[in-house]
N, C-alpha and C positions, 0 to 999 in steps of 0.2 A: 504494500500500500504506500500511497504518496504522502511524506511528512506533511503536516498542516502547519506551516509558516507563524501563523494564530497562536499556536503551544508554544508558551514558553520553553515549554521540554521536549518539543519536537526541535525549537528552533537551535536551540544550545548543540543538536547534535552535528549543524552542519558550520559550527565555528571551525576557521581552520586549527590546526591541531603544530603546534611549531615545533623544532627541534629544541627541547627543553635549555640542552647546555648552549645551544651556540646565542639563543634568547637571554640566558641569565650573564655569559662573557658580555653580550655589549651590554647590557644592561649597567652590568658591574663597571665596564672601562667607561661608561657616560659616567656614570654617577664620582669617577676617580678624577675624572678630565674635568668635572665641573667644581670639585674641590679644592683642585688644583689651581683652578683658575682662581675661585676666592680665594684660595691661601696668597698665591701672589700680586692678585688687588689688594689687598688689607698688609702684605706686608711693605708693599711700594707706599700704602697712606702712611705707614706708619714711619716709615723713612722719611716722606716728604714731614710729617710734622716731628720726626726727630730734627729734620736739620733746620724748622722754622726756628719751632719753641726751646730747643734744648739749645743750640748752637750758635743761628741767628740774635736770637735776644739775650743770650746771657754775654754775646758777644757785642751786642749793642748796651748791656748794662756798664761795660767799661767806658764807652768807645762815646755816647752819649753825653757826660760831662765836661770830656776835653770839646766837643765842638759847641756845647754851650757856652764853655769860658776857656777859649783857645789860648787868648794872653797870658793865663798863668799854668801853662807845662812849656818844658825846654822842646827844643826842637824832635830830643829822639822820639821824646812821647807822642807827638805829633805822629812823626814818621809812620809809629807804632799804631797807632788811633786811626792813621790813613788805611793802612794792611788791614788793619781787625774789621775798618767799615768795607773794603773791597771785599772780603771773606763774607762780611754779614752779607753783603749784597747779593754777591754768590748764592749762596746758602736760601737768602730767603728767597728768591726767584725759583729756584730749581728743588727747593722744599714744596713751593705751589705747586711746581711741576709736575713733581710727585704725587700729591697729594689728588690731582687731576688727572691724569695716566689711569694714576689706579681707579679711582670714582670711575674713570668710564668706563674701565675692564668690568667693574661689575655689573654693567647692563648693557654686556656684550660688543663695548665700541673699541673704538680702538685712533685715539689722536699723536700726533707727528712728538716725538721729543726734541727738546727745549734744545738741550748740552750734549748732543748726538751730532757733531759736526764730520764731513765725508775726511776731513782731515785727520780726526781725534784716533784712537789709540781701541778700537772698537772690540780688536778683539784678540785681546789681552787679556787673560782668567787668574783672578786672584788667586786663586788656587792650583797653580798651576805645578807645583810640586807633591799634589798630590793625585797626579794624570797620569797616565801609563802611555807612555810613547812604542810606534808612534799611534798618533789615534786622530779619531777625523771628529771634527766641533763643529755643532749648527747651532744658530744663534734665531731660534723661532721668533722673538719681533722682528727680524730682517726677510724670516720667510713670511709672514703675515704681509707686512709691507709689498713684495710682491705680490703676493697674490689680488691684492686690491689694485696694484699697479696693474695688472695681468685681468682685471674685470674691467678696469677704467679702457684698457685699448680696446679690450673685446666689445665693449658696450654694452655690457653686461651678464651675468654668472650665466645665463640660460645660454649665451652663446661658446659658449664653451665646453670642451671634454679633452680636458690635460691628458697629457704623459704621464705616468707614475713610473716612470722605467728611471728615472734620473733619481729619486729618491727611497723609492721602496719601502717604506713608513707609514705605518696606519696612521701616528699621529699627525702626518703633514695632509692624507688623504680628509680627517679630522677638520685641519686647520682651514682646510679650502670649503668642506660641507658647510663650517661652521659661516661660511660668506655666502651661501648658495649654492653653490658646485653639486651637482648629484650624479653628472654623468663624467666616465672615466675612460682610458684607452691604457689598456696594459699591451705590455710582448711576450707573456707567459701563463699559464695555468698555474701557478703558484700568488705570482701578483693578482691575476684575476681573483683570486678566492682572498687574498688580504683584502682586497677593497670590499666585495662582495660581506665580508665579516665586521668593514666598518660600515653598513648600511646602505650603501648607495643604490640608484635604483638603477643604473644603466651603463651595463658595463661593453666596452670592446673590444676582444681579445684580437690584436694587429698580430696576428703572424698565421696562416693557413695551418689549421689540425690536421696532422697525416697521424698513424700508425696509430699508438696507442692513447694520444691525445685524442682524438677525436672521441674516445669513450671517457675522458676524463671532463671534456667538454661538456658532454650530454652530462655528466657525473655531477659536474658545477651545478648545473641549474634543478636539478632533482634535491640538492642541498640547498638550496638557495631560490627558492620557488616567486620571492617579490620581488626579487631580482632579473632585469633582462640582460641576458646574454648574449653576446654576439660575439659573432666570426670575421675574418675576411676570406675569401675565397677568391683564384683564377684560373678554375680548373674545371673542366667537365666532369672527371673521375671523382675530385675531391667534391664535388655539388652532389655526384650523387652518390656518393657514399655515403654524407650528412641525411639527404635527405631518406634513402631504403636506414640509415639508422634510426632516425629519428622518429619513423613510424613505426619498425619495430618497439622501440622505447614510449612511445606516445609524449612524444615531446616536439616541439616545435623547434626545428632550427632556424637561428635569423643569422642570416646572412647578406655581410656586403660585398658586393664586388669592388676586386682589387685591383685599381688603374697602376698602370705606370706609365706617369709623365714625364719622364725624363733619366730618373737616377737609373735606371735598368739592374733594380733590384728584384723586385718581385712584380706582381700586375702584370695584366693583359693589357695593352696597348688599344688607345682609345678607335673606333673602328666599327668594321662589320662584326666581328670576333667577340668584342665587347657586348656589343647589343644581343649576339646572338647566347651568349651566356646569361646576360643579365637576363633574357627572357627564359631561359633554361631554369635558372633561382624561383623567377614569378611564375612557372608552370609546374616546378617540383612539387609532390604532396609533402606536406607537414615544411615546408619550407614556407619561410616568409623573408622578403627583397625589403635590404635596410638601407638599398640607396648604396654610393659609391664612396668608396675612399680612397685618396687622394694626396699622397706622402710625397714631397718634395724635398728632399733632404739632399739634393743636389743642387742645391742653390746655397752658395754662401759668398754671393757678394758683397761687401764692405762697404761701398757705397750706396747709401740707401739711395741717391738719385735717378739709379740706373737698376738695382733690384727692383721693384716695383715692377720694371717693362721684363725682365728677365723671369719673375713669375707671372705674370701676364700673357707673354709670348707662351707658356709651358702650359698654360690653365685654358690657353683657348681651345685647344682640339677636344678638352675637357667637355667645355661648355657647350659644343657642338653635337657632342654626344646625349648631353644631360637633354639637348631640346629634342632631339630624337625620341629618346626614350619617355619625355613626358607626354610624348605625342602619341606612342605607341602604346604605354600603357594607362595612358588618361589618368595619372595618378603622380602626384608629387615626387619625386626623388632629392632622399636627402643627401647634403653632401657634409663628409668629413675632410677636412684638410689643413693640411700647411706642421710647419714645424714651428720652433722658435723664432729662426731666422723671419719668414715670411708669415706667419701668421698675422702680423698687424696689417698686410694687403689683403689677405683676404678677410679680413675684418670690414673692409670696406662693402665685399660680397652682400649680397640679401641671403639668406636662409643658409648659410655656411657654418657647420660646428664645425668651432677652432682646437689644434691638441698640439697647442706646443707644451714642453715640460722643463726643458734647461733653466728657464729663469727663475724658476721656483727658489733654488740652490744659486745659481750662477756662478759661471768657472772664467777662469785668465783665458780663456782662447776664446770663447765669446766674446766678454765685456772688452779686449783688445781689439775684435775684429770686427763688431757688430755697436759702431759708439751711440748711433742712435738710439739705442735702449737702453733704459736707465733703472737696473734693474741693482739690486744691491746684492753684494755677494754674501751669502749667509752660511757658508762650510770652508770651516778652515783644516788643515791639517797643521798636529803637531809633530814635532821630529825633534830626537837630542842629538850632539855631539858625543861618539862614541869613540875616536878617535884621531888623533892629527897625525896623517902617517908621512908623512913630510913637509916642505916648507910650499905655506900656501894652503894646503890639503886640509879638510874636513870632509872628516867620514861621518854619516849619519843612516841612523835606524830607519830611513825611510827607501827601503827595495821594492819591486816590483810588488810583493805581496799586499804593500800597504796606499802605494797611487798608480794608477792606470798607465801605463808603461808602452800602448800601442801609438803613439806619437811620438814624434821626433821630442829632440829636447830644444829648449825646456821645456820639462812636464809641471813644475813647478816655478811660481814668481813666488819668491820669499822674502817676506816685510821685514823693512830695516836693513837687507842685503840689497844694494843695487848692482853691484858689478862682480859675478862668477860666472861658471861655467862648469857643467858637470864632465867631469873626466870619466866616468865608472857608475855605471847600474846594472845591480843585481840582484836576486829575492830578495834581501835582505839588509845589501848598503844601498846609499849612494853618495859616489865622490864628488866633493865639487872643489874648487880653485877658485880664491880671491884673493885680493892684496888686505883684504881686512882678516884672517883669519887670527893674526896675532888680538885681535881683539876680544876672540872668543878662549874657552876653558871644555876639556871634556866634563861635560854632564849639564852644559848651556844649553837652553834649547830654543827653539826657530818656528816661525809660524811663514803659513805660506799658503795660496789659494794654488788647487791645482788646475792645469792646461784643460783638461777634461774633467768632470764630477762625475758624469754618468757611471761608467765603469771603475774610476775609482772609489766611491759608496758601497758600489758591490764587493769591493776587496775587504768589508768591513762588519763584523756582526751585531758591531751595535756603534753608535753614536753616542759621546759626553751632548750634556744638553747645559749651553750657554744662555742664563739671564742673569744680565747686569753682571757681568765680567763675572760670573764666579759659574763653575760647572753645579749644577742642581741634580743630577741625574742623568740618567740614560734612554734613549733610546731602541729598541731591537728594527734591528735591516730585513723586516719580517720577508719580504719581497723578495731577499737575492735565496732563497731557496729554495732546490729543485725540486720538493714536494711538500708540501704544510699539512694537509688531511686528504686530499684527492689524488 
């Protein structure tokens, strides 16, 4: 007999029914992340009114007298009285400041700091002898700051679905939801199921499922039921293998077709070919056509005056395509595209979801080559001196195991060092030559933004977490793992 809707007791039975544990994990990591958040809004008020009322005014209870009756102290007190009211002023300005920062963390905002200059000394950790080198430091107010930087070009969180392959972190996938962000684009069935575990509703796994992936695909979304799933696909075998799986399984696969515009990495070439696939997708059973995707990662031109027409030139046999297909199948197609570099051109696009990811993080071979983005670097690497094996020479704990190593050098710009050169990299050193070496000691240690993040993050299983120069905690690189639970 048919449930009667009407019964409270008929209706209770057609609630869905959740995976207990993986419901009570986020439940538990919200309710962590939002104590967190209080704990450090209330400890920043409490900083800014340590440095109003403790330091500011007991520093104006000296300093107060000499400038009401200046004529009677000698000069040094003066002198004195000038420094204490320069201090007090300090103090009291950037005690507001504090005091302001935090107030608005706790209703979820987030405003520009006061005494945070591109010049100052940002990321320096007080604590920094008691870090285990070498180790990789992200400084979450600089990734927040991007990511608003990164809504502002997009025109807002809806037109977006980031990368997560550059940082691999539930809490930065967190950081972005907590702006809007609900759709993502991973390169992995491990990162798909990290994101998928911090709630997002719309995932897209960029890389074609062959072999035993493709059951672990179908596997995701059976774990993960509010969750949409997707694929990319440029294959006739691979379309219908998803699709004779996915009715076996009674699952719907979505799938995008995968263009190649240029990089000639993956993708079927925009065309007869293409159309003839994409309609292969919208006539498979248990398939459903998510529209085209669209990686340009073969564009890194430097001057934004002439990029623009260089992803333009690449995007139009695209667009040629897309009118085709909307004619053919009288139905919308949506487009993904662009990387870092070009994402803010196709931002211009109408109905384009954007996935760039680098700037989340941002690395020295970016922000050197890409000046028109003003994206702040938010992952540092530390490294010690472990050796001076001749004159000039510094050996350091930072080898291939610990920064991404498939670029030429430098792989590293390191602050406060301007002039070396690395002589030697291997898992585990690397040599470098400067005429400042006599400046340093074994067991000094070096900070430095690496040439690439993406691949260096993955060299690392967890991240120090930097607020207000002091490491607080850790992070796990939940991401760079080649299997989590599926």
């Amino acid at each position: 007999t048919l449930l009667n809707l009407n019964n409270p007791i008929d209706y209770s039975i057609i609630i869905p029914v959740f995976n207990s544990r993986e419901t009570l994990l986020q439940l538990y990591t919200e309710i962590i992340e939002v104590f967190t958040d209080l704990e450090k809004s209330f400890e920043r008020i409490v900083y800014g009114l340590a440095k109003k009322f403790i330091i500011a005014d007991w520093i104006g209870y000296f300093t107060a007298p000499v400038w009401k009756n200046s004529g009677e102290y000698n000069l040094e007190i003066r002198a004195l009285a000038l420094l204490g009211f320069s201090i007090q002023i300090y103090m009291d300005f950037s005690g507001y400041s504090d005091i302001a920062i935090g107030s608005s963390k706790l209703f979820g905002l987030t405003i520009m700091e006061n005494f945070n200059s591109s010049n100052d000394l940002w990321y320096q950790v007080s604590n920094v002898n008691d870090i285990n080198s070498p180790s990789l430091l992200v400084y979450p107010d600089r990734v927040e700051r991007n990511i608003l930087n990164m809504i502002g070009i997009a025109g807002g969180a809806e037109n977006l679905r980031p990368h997560v392959k550059t940082h691999k972190m539930p809490e930065i996938i967190r950081l972005q939801m907590k702006h809007g962000i609900d759709k993502f684009k991973c390169a992995t069935i491990s990162e798909a199921e990290m994101v998928a575990k911090c709630g997002a509703t719309d995932i897209l796994l960029a890389i074609q499922p062959v072999g035993p992936n493709q059951q672990r695909f179908f596997q995701l979304q059976k774990e993960f039921p509010a969750t949409k799933i997707s694929c990319i696909a440029d294959s006739e075998d691979v379309i219908t293998q998803l699709s004779d799986m996915a009715a076996g399984m009674r699952l719907k696969a979505h799938i995008c077709l995968d263009i190649n515009c240029g990089m000639n990495r993956t993708g079927v070439l925009p065309g007869k070919k293409a159309s003839e696939l994409y309609k292969l997708i919208t006539d498979s059973p248990m398939v459903k056509a998510e529209g085209l995707h669209v990686y340009d990662g073969h564009i890194h031109e430097p001057d934004f005056s002439i990029r623009p027409k260089i992803c333009n030139d690449s995007f139009t046999p695209v667009e040629h395509l897309i009118d085709e297909l909307r004619i053919s199948s009288a139905a919308p197609v949506k487009i993904i595209a662009g990387g870092t570099p070009t994402f803010p051109v196709h931002a211009l696009r109408k109905g384009v979801e954007l996935s760039p990811g680098t700037m989340l993080l941002w690395d020295y071979g970016y922000s050197s080559s890409f000046t028109d983005m003003e994206f702040l670097h938010a992952a540092v690497l530390l490294t010690r001196i472990i050796s001076k094996p001749g004159k000039d020479l510094l050996c350091l704990d930072l080898g291939h195991k610990a920064v991404a190593s498939e670029m030429p050098h430098p792989r590293i710009k390191f602050f406060e060092l301007d002039n070396y050169t690395t002589v030697n990299h291997s898992e585990e050193h690397m040599v470098i030559k400067t005429s400042e070496a006599d400046k340093y000691k074994i067991g000094d240690h070096l900070y430095g933004i690496p040439w690439h993040i993406c691949p260096t993050v993955d060299r690392h299983d967890y991240v120090n977490v930097v607020y207000g120069h002091k490491v607080t905690g850790q992070w796990a690189v939940e991401g760079r793992k080649r299997k989590i639970t599926v």
